[in-house]
Backbone bond lengths (Angstrom), bond angles and torsions (degrees), N, CA, C in turn:
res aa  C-N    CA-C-N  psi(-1)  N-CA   C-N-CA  omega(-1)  CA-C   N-CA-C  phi
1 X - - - 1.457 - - 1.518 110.63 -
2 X 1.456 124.73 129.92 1.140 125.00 173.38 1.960 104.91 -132.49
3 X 1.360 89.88 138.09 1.267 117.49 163.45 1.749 135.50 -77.05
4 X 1.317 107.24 72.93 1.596 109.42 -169.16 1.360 121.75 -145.98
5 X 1.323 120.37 155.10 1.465 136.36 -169.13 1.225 100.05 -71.43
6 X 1.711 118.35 135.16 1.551 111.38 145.19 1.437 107.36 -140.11
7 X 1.251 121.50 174.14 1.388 131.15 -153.96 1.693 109.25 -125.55
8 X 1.269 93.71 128.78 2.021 101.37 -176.82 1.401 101.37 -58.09
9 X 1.144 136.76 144.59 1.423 147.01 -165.87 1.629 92.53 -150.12
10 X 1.359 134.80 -21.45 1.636 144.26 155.44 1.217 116.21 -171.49
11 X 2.176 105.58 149.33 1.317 90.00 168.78 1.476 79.65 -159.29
12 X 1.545 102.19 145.40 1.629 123.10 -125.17 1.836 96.02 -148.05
13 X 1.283 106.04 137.29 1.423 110.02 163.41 1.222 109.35 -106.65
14 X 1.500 125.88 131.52 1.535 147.28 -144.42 1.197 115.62 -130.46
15 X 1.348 104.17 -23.80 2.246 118.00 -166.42 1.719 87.24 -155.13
16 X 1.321 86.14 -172.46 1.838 117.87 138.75 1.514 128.76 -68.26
17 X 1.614 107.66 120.43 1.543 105.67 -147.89 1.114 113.02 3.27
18 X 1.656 112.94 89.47 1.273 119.63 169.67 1.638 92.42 -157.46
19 X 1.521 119.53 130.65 1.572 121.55 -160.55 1.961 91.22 -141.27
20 X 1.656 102.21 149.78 1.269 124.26 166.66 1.528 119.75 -95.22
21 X 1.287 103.69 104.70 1.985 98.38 172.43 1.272 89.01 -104.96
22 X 2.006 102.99 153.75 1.234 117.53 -173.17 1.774 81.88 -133.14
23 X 1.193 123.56 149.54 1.700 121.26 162.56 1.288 95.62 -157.43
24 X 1.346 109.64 139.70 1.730 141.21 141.38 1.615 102.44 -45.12
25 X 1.409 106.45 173.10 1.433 129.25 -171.76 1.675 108.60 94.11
26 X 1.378 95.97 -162.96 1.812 104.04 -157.83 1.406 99.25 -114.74
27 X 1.548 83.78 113.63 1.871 114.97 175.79 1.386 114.68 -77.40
28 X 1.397 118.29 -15.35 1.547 118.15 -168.87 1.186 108.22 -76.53
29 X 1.535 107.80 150.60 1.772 132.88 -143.43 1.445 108.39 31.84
30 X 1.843 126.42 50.02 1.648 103.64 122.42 0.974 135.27 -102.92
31 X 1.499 106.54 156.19 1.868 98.92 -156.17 2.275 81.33 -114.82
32 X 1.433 72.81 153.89 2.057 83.47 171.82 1.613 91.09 -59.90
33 X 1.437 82.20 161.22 1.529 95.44 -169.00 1.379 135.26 88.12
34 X 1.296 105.79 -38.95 1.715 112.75 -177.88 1.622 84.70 -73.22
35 X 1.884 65.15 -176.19 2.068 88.18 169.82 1.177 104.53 -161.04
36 X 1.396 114.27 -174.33 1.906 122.59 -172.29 1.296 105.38 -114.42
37 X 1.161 113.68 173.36 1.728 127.02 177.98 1.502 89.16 -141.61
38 X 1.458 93.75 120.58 1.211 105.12 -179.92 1.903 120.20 -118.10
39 X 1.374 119.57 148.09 1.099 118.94 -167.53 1.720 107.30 -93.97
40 X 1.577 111.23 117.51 1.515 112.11 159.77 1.267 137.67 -108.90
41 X 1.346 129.11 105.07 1.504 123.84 176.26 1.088 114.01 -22.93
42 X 1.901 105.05 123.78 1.427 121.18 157.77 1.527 97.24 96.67
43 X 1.374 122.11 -3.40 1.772 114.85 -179.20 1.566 107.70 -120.26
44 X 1.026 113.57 139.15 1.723 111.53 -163.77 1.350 91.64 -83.02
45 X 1.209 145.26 -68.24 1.542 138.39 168.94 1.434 122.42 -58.09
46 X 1.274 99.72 151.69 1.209 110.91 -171.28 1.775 122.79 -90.65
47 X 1.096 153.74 131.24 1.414 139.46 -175.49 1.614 118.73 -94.82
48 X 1.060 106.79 119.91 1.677 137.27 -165.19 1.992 85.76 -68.16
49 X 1.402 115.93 153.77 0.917 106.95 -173.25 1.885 97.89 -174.97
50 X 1.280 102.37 106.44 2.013 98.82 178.50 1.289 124.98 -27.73
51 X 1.252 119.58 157.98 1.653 104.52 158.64 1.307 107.91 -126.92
52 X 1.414 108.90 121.43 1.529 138.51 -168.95 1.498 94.32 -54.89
53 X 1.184 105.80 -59.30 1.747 113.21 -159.49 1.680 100.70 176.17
54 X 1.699 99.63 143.82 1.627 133.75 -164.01 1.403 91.21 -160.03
55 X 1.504 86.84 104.50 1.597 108.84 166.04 1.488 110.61 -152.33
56 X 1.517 110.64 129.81 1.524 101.59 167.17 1.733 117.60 63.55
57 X 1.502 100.01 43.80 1.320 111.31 173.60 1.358 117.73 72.28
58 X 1.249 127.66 8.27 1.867 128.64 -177.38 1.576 101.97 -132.88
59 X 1.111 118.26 164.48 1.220 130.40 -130.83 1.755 93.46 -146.67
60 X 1.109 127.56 98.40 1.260 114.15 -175.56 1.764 119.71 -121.89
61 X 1.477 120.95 114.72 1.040 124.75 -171.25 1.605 121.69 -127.84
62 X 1.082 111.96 119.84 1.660 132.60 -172.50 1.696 106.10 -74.24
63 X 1.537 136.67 110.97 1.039 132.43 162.99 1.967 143.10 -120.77
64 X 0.706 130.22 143.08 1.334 111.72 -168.12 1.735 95.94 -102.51
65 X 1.372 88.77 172.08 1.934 92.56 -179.07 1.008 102.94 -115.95
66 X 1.747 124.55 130.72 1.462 98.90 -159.76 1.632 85.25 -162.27
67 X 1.447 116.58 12.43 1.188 119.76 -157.43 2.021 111.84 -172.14
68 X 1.181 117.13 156.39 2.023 108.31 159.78 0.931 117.13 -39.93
69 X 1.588 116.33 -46.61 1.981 101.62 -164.81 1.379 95.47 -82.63
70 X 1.391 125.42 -52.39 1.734 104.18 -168.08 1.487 133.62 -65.91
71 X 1.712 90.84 -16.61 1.572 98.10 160.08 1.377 130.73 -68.93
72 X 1.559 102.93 -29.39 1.588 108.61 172.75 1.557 110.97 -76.60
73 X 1.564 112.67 -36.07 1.415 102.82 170.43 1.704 114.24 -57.84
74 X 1.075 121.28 -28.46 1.195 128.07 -167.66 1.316 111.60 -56.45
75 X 1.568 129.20 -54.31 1.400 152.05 160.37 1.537 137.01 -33.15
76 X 2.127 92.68 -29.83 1.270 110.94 -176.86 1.374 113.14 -52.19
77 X 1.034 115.10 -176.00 1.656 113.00 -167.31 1.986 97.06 -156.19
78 X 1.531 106.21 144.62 1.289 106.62 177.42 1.746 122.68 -60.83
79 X 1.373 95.25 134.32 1.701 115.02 -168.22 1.588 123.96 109.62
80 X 1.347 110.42 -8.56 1.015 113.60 -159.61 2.099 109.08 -88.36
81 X 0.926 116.41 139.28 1.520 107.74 -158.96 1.639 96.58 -105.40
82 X 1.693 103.27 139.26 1.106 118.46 -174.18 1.419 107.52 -129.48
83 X 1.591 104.15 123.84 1.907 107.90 165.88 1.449 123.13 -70.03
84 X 1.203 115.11 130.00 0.987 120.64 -168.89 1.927 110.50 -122.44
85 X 1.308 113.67 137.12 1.325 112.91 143.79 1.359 149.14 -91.65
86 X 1.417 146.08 56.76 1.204 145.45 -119.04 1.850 117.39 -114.05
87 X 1.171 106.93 175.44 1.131 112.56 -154.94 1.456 131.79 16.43
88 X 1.822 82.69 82.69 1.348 119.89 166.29 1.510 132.61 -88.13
89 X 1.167 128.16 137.60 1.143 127.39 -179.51 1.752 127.21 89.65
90 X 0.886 131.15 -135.18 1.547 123.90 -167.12 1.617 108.66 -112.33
91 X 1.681 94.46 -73.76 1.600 121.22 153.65 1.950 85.74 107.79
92 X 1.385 97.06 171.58 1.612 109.24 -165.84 1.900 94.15 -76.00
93 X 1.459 107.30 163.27 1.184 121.10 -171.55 1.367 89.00 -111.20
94 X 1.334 140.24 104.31 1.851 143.25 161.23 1.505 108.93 -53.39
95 X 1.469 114.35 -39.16 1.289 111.56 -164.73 1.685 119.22 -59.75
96 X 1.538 113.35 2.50 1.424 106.81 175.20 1.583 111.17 -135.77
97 X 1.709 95.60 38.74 1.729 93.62 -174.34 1.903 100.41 -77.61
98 X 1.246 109.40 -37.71 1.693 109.29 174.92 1.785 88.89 103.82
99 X 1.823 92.00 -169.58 1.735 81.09 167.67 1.143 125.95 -108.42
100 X 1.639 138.13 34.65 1.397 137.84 140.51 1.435 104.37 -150.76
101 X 1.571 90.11 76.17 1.602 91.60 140.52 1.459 142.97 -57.25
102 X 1.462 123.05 144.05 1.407 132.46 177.34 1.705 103.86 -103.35
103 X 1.550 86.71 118.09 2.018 101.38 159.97 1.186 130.77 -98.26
104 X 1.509 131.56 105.11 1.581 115.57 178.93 1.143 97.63 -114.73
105 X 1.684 120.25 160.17 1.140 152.85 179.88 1.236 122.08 -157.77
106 X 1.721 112.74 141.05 1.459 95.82 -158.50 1.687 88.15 -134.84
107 X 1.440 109.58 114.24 1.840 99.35 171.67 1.251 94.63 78.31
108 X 1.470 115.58 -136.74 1.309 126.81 -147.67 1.519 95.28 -102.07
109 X 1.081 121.57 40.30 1.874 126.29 -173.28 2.068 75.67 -142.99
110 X 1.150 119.33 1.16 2.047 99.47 175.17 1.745 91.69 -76.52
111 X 1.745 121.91 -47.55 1.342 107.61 -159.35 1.600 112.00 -42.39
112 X 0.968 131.51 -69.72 1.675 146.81 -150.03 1.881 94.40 -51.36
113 X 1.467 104.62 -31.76 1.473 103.46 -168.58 1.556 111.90 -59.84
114 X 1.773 109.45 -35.76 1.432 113.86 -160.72 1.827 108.48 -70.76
115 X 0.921 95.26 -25.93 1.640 109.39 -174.32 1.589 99.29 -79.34
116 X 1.080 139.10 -38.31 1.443 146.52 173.64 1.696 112.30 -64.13
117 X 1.230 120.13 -43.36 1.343 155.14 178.76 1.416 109.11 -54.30
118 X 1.482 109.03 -87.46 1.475 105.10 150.65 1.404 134.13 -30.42
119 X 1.301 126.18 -49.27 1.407 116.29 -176.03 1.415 114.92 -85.56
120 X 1.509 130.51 -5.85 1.194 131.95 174.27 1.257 93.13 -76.72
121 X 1.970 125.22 -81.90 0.899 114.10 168.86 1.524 143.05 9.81
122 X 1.353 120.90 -73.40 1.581 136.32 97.44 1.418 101.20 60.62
123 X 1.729 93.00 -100.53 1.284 141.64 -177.33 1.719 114.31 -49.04
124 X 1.127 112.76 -32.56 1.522 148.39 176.08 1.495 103.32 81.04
125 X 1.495 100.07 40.41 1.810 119.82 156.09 1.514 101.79 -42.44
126 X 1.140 124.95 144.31 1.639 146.36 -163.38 2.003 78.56 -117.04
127 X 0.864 134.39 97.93 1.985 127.21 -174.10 1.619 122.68 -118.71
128 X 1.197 106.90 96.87 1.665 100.94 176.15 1.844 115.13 -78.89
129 X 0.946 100.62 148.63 1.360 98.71 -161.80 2.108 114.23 -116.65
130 X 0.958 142.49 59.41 1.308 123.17 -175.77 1.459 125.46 -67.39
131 X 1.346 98.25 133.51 2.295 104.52 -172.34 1.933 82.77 -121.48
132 X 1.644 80.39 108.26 1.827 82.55 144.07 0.776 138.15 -84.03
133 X 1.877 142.88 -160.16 1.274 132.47 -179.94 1.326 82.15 165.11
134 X 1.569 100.07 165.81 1.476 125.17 -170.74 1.832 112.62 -111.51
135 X 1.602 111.08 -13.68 1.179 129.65 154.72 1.671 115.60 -171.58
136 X 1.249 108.89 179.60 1.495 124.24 -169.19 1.694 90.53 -61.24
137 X 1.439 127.22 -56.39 1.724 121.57 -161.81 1.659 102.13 -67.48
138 X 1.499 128.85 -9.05 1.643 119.32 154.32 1.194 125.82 -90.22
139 X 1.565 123.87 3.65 1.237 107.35 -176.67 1.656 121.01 -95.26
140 X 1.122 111.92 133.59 1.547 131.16 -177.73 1.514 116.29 -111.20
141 X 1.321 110.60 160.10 1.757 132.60 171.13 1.589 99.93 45.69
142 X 1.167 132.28 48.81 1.609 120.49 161.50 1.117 117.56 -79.49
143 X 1.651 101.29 -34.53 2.170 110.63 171.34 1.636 113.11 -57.58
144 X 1.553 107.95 -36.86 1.767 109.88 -172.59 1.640 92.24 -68.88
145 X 1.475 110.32 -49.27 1.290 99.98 -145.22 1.828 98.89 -59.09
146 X 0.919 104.49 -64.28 1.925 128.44 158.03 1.619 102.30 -12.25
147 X 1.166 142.08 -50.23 1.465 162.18 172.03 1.116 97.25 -75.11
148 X 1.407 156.12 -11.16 1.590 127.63 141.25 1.496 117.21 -103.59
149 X 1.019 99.82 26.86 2.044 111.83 168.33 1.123 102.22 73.02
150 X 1.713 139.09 42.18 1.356 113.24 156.66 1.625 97.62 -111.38
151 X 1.393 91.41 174.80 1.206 115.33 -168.32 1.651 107.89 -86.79
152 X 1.499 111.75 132.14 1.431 107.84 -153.67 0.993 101.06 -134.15
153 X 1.613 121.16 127.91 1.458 119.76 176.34 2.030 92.15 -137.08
154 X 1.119 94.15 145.40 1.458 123.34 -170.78 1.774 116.63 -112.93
155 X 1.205 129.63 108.36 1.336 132.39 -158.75 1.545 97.67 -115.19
156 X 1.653 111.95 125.76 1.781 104.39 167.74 1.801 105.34 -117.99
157 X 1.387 110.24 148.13 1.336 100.11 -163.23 2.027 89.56 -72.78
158 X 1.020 125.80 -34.87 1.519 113.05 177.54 1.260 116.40 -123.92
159 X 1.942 88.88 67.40 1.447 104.01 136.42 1.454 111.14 68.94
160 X 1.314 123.63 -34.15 1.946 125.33 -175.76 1.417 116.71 -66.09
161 X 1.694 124.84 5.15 1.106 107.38 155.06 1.516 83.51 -157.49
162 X 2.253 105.42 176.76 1.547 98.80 168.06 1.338 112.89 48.41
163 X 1.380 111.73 -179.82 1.326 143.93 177.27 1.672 119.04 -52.33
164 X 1.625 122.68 100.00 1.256 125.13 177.33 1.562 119.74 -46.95
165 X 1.305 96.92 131.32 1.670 80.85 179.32 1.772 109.44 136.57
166 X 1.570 97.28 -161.39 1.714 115.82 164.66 1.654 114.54 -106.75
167 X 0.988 121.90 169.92 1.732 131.08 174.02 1.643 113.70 -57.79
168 X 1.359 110.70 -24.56 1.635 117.62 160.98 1.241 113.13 -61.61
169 X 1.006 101.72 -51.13 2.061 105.42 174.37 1.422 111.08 -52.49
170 X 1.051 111.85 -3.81 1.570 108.72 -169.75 1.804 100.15 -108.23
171 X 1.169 97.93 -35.25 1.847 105.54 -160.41 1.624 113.40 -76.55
172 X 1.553 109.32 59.39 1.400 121.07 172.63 1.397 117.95 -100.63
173 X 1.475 124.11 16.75 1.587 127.57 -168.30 1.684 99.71 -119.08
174 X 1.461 99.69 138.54 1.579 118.31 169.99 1.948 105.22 -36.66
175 X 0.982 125.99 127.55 1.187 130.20 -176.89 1.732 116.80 -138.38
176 X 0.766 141.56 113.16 1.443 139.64 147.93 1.732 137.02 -18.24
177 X 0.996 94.66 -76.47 1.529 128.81 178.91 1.400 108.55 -120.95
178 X 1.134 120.59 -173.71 1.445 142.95 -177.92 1.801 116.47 -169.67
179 X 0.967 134.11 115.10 1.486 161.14 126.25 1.537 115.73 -71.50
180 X 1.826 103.28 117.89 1.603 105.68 177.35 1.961 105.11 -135.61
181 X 1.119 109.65 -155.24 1.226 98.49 178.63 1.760 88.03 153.70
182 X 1.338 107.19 130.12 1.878 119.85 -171.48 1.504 107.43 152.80
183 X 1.658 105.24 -174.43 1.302 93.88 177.25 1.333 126.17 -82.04
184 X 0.859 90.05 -162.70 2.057 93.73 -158.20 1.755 110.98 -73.97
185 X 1.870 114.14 -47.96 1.269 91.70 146.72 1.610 142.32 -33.50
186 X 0.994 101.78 -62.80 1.859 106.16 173.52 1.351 133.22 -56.91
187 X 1.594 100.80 -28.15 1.679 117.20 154.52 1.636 107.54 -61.40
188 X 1.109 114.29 -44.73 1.442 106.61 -175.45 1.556 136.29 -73.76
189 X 1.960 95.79 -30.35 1.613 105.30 170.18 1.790 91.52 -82.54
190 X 1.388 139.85 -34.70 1.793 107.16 -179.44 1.654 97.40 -66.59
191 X 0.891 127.51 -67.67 1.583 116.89 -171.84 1.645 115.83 -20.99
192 X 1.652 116.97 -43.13 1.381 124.29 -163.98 1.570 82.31 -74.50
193 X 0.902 129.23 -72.31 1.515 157.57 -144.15 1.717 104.76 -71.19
194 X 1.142 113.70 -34.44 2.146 130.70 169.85 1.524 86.20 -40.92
195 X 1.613 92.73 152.67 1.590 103.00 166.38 1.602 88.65 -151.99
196 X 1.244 136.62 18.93 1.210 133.13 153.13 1.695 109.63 -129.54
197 X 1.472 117.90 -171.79 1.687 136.32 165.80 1.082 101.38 -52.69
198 X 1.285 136.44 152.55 1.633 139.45 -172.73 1.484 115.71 -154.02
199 X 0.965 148.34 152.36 1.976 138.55 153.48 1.329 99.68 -132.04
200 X 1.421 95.72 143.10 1.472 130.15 -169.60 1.323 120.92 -117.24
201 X 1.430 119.41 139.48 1.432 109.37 -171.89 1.621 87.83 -139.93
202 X 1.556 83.06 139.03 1.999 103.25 -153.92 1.763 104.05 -111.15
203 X 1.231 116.35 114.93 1.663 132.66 162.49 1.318 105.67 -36.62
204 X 1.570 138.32 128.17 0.960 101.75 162.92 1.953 79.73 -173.24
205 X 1.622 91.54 152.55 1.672 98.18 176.78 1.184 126.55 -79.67
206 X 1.295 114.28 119.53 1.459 112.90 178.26 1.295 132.83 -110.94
207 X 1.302 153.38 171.67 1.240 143.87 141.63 1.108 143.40 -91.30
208 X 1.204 122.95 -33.97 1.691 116.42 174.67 1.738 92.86 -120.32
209 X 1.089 149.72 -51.33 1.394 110.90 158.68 1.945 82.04 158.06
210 X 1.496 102.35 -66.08 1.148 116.91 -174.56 1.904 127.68 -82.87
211 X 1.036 93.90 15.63 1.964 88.72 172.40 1.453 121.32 96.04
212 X 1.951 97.20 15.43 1.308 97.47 170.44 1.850 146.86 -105.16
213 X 1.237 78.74 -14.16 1.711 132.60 173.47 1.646 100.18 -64.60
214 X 1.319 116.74 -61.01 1.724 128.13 -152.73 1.367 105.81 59.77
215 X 1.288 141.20 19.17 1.471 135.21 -170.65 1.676 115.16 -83.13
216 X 1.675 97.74 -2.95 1.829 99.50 -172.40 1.720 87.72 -118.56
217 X 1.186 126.80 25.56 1.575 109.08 -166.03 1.650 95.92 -86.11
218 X 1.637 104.95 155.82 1.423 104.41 -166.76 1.763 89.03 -140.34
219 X 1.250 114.31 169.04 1.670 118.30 169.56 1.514 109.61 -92.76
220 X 1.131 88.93 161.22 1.734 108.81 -175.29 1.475 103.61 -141.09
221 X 1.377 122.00 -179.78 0.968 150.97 159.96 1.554 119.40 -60.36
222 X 1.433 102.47 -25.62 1.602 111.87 -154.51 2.010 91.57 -140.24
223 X 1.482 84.51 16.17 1.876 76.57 174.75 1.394 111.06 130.39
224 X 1.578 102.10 177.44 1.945 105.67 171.72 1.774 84.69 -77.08
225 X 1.612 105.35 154.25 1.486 96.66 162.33 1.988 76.39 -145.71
226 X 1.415 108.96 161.71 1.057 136.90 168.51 1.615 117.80 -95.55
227 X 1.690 115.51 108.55 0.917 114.11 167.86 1.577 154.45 -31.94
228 X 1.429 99.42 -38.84 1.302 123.99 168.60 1.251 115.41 -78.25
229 X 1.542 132.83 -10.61 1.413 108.80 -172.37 1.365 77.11 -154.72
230 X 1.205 149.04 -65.01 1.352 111.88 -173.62 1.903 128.94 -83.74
231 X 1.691 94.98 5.11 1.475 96.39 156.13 1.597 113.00 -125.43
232 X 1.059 142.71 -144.91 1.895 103.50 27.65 1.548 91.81 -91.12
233 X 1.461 139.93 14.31 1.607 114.57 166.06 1.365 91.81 -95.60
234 X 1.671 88.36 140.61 1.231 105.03 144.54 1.642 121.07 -141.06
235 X 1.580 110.39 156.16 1.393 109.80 177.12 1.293 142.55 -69.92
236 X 1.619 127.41 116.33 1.504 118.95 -150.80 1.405 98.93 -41.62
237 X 1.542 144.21 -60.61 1.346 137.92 -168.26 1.270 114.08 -43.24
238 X 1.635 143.54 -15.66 1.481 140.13 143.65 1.158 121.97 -78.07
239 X 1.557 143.09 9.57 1.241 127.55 -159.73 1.837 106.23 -88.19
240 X 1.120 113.73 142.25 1.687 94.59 164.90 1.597 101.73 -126.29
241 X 1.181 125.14 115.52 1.528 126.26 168.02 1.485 125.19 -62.03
């Protein structure tokens, strides 16, 4: 975990309250999967927030507005310097995607995927990718995802764009592995619906960010574990619903 400033370089509306921050500062040791805790004027906690992608000195994070702080982040304007706490959390393990892994993401659980995506890719991962959404005016990054050669299918629950339905409706292709990340319903129909090993990265409210609080701790198979620092992945073979 490091404690450091970085600076808005853009921040962009992408969907329906759904906005692009871009920031400068030092990306080294984040791994896909983690995320930041970020500091907002006037809010005593800080808001936890994925990281899309950190490459080449910028800092890229996908957010929805759904609340004061992300609305105030929303407003920010380029130059403006933001504290950050970063590389948080566990982050996905690549080493057991195989060679065609499956990525789903649903809503505000698609960011974490693109950063995972890329580096398999990478890997010269063969990667199908599913992005849910709740309609055609939320859906985001199908062109990025599409621009590192995986295979991209897009699900709206009514039907106005892509594939009718949920991200299960989508998951009819030979797959390897599995990487997901959404809300907890949708974690639960891919889990029913998995026909291989999978890791999951779990939504969930926190307070101090890093594992000191215990306020995100959840049960496992293998124990209480705390979301924030010993997940938010975890491996379908620990999950208990």
């Amino acid at each position: 975990m490091k404690n450091l400033v970085f600076e808005i370089i853009s921040n962009r509306k992408i969907a329906k309250n759904t906005y692009e921050m871009v920031l400068c500062g030092d990306i080294t040791d984040i791994k896909c999967g983690q995320f930041v805790n970020i500091t907002v004027d006037g809010l005593y906690l800080r808001r936890p927030i994925s990281v899309c992608d950190a490459e080449e000195g910028k800092l890229t994070l996908i957010y929805k507005v759904v609340g004061v702080g992300t609305e105030k982040m929303s407003k920010m304007e380029k130059g403006v310097q933001l504290d950050l706490l970063t590389g948080l959390g566990n982050g996905y393990d690549v080493s057991k995607a195989g060679d065609k892994p499956l990525l789903i993401g649903g809503g505000a659980g698609v960011p974490p995927m693109y950063k995972l995506c890329r580096e398999l890719a990478a890997q010269g991962k063969k990667c199908s990718v599913i992005l849910g959404f709740g309609s055609e005016n939320e859906v985001f990054y199908e062109d990025e995802f599409k621009s590192l050669g995986a295979d991209t299918y897009v699900t709206t629950v009514d039907g106005s764009y892509g594939v009718k339905g949920f991200v299960t409706d989508a998951m009819n292709m030979d797959y390897t592995y599995f990487y997901t990340c959404g809300p907890e319903p949708m974690l639960k129909a891919v889990y029913n619906k998995s026909v291989t090993s999978g890791q999951f990265s779990f939504e969930e409210r926190m307070g101090c960010g890093f594992g000191a609080c215990m306020g995100c701790s959840c049960k496992t198979k293998y124990g209480n574990k705390r979301i924030c620092k010993d997940g938010p992945v975890l491996e379908k073979e620990e999950i208990i619903w």
